[in-house]
C-alpha positions in Angstrom: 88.3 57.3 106.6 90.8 54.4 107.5 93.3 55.8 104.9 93.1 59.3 107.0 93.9 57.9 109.9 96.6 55.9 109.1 97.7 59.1 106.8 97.6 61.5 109.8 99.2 58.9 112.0 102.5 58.8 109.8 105.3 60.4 111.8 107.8 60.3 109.3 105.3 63.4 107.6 104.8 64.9 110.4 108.2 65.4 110.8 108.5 66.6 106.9 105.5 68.8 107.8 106.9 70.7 110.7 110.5 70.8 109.5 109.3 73.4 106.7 106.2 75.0 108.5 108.4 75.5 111.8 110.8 77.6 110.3 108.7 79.4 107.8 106.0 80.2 110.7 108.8 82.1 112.5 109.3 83.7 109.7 106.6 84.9 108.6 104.8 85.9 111.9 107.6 88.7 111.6 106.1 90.2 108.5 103.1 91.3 110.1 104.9 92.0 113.7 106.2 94.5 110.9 103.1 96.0 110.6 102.2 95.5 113.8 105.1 97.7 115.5 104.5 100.5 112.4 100.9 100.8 114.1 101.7 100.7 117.5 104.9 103.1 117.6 102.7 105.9 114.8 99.3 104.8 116.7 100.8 106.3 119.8 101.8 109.8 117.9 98.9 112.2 118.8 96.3 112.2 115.7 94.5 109.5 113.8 95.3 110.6 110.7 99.2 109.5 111.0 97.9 106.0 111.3 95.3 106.2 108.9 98.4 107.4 106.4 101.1 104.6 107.3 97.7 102.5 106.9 96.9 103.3 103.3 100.6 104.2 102.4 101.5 100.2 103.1 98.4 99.2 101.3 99.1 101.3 98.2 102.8 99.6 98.6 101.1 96.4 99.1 99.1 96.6 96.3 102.2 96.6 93.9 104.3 94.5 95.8 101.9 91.4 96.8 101.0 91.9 93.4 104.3 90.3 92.4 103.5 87.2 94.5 103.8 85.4 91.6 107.3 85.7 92.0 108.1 83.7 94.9 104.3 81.3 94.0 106.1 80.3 90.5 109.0 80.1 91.9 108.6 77.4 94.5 106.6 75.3 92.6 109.3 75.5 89.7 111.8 74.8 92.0 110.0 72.1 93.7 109.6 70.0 90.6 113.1 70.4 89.8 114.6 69.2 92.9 112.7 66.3 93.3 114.0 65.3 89.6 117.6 66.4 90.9 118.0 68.8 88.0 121.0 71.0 89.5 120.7 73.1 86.2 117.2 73.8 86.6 117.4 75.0 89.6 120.2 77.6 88.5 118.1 78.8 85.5 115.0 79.2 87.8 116.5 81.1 90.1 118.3 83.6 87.8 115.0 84.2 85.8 113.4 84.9 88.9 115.9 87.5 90.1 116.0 89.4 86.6 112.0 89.1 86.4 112.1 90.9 89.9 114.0 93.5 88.9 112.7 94.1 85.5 109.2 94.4 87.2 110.8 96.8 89.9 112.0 99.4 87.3 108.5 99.6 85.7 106.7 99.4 89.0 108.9 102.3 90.5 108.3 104.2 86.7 104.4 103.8 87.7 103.9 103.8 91.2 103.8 107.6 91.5 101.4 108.7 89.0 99.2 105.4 90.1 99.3 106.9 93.7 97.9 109.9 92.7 94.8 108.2 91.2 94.2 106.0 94.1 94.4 108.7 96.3 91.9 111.0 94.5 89.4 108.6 94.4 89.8 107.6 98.3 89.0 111.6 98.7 90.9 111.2 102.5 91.2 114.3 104.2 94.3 116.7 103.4 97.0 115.9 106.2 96.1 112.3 105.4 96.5 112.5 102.1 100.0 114.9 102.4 101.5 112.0 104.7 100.2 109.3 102.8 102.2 110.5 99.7 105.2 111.1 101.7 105.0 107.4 102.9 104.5 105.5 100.2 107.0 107.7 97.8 109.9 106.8 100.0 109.2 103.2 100.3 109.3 102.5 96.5 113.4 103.0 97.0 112.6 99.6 98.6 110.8 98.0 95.9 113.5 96.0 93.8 114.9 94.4 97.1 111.4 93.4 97.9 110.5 91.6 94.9 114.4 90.1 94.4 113.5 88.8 98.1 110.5 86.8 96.4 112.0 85.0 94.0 114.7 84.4 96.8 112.2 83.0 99.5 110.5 80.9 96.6 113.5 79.3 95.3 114.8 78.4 98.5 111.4 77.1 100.0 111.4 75.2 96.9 114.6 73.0 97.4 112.9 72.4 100.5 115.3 74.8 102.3 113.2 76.6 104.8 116.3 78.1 107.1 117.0 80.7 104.9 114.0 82.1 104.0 114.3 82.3 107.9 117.4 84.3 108.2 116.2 86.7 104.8 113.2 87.6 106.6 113.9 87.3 110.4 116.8 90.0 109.6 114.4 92.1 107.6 111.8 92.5 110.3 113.9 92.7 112.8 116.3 95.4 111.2 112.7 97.3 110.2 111.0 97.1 113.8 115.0 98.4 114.8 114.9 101.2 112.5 111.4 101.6 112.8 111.4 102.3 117.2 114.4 104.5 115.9 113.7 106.6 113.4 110.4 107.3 115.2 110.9 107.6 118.0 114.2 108.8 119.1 114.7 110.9 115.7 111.6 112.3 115.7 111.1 111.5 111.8 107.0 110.3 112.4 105.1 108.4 109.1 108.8 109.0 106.5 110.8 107.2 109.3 108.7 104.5 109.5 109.1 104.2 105.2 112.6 104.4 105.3 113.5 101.9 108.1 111.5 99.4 105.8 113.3 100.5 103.0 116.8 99.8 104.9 115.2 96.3 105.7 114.3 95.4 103.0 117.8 95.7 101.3 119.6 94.1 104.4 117.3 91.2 103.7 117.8 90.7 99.8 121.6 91.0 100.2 121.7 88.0 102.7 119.8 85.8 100.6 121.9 86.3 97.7 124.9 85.7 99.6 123.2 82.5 101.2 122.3 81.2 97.0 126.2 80.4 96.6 125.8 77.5 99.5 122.4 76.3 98.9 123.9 75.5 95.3 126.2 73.0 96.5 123.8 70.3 97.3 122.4 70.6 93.2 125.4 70.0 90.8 125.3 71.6 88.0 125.0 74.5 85.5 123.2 77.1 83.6 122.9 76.6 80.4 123.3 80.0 79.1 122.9 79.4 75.8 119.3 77.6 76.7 118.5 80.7 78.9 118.6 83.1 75.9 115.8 81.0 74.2 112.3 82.5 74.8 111.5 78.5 74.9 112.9 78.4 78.0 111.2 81.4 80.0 107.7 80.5 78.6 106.6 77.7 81.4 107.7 80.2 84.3 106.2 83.2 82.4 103.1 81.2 81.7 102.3 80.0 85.3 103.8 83.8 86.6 101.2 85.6 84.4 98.4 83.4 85.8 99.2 84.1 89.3 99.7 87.6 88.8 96.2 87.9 87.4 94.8 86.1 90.3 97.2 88.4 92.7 95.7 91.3 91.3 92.3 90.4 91.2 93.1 88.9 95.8 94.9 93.0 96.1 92.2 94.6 94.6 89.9 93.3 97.0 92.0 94.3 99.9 92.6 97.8 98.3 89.1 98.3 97.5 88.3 97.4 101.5 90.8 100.4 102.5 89.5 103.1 99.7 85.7 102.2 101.2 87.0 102.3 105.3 88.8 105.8 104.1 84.9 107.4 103.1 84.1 106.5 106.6 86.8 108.5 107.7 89.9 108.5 109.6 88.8 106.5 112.9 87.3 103.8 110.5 90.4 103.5 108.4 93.0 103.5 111.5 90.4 100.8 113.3 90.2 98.6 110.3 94.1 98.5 109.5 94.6 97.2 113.5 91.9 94.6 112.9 93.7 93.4 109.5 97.0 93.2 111.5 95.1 90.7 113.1 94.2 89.0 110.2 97.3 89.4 108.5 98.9 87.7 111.9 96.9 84.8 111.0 97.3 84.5 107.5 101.1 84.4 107.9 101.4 81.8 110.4 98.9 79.6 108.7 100.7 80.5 105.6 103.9 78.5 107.1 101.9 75.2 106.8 100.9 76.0 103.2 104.5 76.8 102.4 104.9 73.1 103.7 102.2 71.9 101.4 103.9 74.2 98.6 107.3 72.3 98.8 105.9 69.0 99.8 103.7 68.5 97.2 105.6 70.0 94.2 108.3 67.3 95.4 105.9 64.5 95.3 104.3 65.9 92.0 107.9 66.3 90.7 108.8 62.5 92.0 105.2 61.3 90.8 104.8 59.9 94.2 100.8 60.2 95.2 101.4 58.4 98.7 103.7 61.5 99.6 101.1 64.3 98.1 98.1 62.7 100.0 99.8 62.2 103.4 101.4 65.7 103.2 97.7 66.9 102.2 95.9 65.2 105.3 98.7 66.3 108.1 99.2 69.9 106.8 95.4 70.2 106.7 94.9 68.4 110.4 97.3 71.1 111.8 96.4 74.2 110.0 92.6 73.4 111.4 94.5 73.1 115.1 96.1 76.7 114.3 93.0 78.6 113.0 91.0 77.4 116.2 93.3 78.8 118.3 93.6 82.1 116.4 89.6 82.6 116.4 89.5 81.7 120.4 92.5 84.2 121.1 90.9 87.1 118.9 87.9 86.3 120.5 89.0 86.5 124.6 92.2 88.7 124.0 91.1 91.0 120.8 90.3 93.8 123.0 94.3 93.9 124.2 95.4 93.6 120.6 93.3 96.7 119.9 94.7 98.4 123.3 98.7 97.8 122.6 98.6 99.4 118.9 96.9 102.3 119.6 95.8 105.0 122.4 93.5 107.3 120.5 90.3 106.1 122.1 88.4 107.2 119.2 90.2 104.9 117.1 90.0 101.9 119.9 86.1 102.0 120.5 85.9 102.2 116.6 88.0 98.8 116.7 86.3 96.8 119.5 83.1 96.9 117.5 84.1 94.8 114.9 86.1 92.4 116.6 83.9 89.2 115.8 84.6 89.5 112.6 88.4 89.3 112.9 87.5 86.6 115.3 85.9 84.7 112.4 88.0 85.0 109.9 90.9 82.0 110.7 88.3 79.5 110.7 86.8 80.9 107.4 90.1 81.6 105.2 92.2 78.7 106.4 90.9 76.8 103.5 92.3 78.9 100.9 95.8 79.4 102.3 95.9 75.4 102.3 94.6 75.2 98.7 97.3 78.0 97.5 99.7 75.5 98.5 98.4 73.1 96.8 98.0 74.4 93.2 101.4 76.4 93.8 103.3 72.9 94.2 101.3 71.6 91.5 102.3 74.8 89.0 98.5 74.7 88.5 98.3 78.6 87.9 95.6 78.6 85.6 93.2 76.8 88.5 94.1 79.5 91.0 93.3 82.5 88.4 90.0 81.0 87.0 88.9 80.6 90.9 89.8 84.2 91.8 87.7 85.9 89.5 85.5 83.6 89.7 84.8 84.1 93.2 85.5 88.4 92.5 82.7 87.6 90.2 80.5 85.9 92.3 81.3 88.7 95.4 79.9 91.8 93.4 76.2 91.4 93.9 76.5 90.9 97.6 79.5 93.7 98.1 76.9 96.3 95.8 73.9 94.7 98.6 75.6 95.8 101.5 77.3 99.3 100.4 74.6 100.5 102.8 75.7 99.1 106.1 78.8 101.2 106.6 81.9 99.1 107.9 79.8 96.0 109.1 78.9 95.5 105.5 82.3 95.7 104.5 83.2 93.3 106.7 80.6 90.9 106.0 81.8 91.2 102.5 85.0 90.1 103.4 84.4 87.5 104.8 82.1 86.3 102.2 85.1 86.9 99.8 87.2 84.2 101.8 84.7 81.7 101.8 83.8 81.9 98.5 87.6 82.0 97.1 87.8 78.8 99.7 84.7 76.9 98.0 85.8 77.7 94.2 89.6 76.4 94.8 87.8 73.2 96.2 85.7 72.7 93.7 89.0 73.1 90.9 90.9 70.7 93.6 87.8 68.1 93.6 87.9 68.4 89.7 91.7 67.4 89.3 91.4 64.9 91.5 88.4 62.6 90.6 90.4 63.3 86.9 94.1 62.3 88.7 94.7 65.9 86.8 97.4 66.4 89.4 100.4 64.1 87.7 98.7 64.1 83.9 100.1 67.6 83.1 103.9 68.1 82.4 106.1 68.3 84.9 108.8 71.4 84.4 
């Protein structure tokens, strides 16, 4: 307990802490204000199902994209390691197989989204205007895809070298530009649930170019060079490919679980499906502003495990976690007095609303619940300990189906029950992997890329 305290008491981390989490929680609060403004400008068009459509449209869109998490998760951690050693040439080589993994990906992702959309959909069974402007939505904002995922691997490596301003400026000018475009296109051209998709696809773009042009400067503090020669070798894409394919596994397995909550809230038809996506605004409010800390803990500890400094990874640990429990308290205690306004300002179908205010305990619970496992992300995505994170998401998918299957028969509150459950449970198994590799110091006795 004494070694907390003094821990938590160590300004010079505390600074550390907040000089990467204050940046990257202003940042990423505007990813889900994205969302947020797509609800509120369609949830005030005249009919649910426009909501319900941008609603699953972003979470088929979702579903592919977040799937490519790994690309900014390997990233970082990559990067990390490499700048505490100082190795100017790794950094180069990390950051150019990142961007030509992004874009390789995008091409086959664009080649399969389509058909893929068509299957979701059929299975979802929505009703026919929802499914028309569902299609229309998520078709145009695959144009998007390529700067998405280039944006990833842009937002890792530069949260990696412990940079967090630019990941700022990529993804303060994508939001922004998107909520711009979005009031625009909507609104004053009159182009509904396709104008929201292309204002996020012009976002997105504006956002990748601007981090590409910020690389050139970033580079300056790293001497070096790449090694073209080594960068032909398949030697030298394994470790990134390795630790990618891991976390895309466990990405997959985290996205199915959010996809599979949508397809079930569609069966209970278009009020359900509109009220859920507000709620998960909610959540995803949350997870992105907590996120900021673990992005902290991502750089942080990679450093330290790339430096082989344990005093630096446990005081990083113990004021990263003292905060992010401050943050998640004050989420569950403002969805709990102020949820019914949140509801109120996205939407003014009253159908939709009363559907909302019923299940806003359970978004109220939620910050308390999940902050574990955004904390514990960062962790094993510092320490490039992919394999950890994959083994705990299916294990925990696993260990979900026999209570999702249990409460099929209790309509929404069962699904929401079963989300929950999913969070805790993907919270206990990463603790159990992190308790493991620490009572065997397994956090500095793998290699160190």
């Amino acid at each position: 307990m004494s070694n907390l305290i003094a821990d938590w008491r160590d300004r010079p981390t505390h600074r550390r802490v907040w000089a990467l989490a204050a940046p990257m929680i202003l940042s990423n609060i505007s990813v889900p204000l994205v969302a947020l403004v797509d609800s509120t400008v369609i949830g005030h068009l005249p009919h649910a199902h426009q909501l319900g459509a941008v609603a699953v449209g972003a979470s088929l869109y979702t579903f592919l994209a977040w799937g490519m998490g790994f690309l900014r998760m390997g990233t970082t951690g990559f990067a990390a390691q490499a700048a505490g050693r100082g190795d100017g040439a790794a950094l180069r080589q990390i950051l150019l197989q990142g961007l030509l993994l992004a874009m390789g990906l995008a091409i086959v992702l664009g080649a399969l989204g389509v058909p893929l959309s068509g299957v979701a959909l059929h299975f979802m069974q929505p009703s026919a205007e929802l499914d028309q402007l569902t299609r229309e939505f998520f078709h145009t904002r695959l144009f998007g895809l390529p700067a998405a995922l280039a944006s990833y691997a842009l937002v890792g490596w530069f949260l990696g070298t412990q940079n967090a301003r630019a990941p700022l400026a990529i993804l303060l000018s994508t939001n922004l530009v998107n909520i711009a475009l979005n009031l625009w296109f909507v609104l004053g051209l009159d182009w509904g649930v396709v104008g929201a998709a292309r204002a996020s696809v012009i976002a997105e773009w504006t956002g990748a170019l601007i981090g590409l042009f910020m690389t050139r400067k970033a580079l300056r503090a790293y001497p070096g060079h790449i090694a073209w020669a080594v960068l032909a070798l398949w030697q030298s894409w394994r470790p990134l490919l390795a630790v990618n394919r891991d976390i895309f596994i466990r990405s997959l397995a985290l996205q199915s679980v959010f996809f599979l909550i949508t397809v079930q809230g569609a069966r209970l038809g278009d009020a359900t499906v509109a009220a859920n996506a507000l709620l998960l605004n909610g959540l995803l409010l949350t997870a992105h502003a907590l996120d900021g800390l673990a992005h902290a803990v991502e750089a942080l500890c990679g450093h330290a495990i790339g430096a082989r400094d344990r005093e630096a990874l446990r005081r990083s640990l113990v004021v990263a976690c003292g905060w992010s429990l401050l943050a998640s308290l004050g989420f569950a205690v403002l969805f709990a007095f102020t949820g019914h306004l949140f509801i109120e300002m996205q939407t003014d179908i009253q159908s939709v609303r009363d559907t909302a205010f019923i299940y806003l305990p359970y978004l109220a619970a939620l910050p308390l619940i999940a902050v574990w496992s955004y904390l514990l992300d960062g962790l094993f995505i510092g320490a490039t300990r992919a394999r950890e994170m994959r083994n705990g998401m299916l294990l925990t998918v696993v260990l979900l189906l026999p209570f999702a299957w249990a409460l099929q028969g209790f309509g929404n509150h069962g699904l929401w029950i079963t989300f929950l459950l999913f969070m805790l449970l993907r919270s206990l198994t990463l603790g159990a992997f992190a308790w493991y590799l620490r009572k065997n110091d397994g956090w500095f006795a793998g290699k160190v890329y």
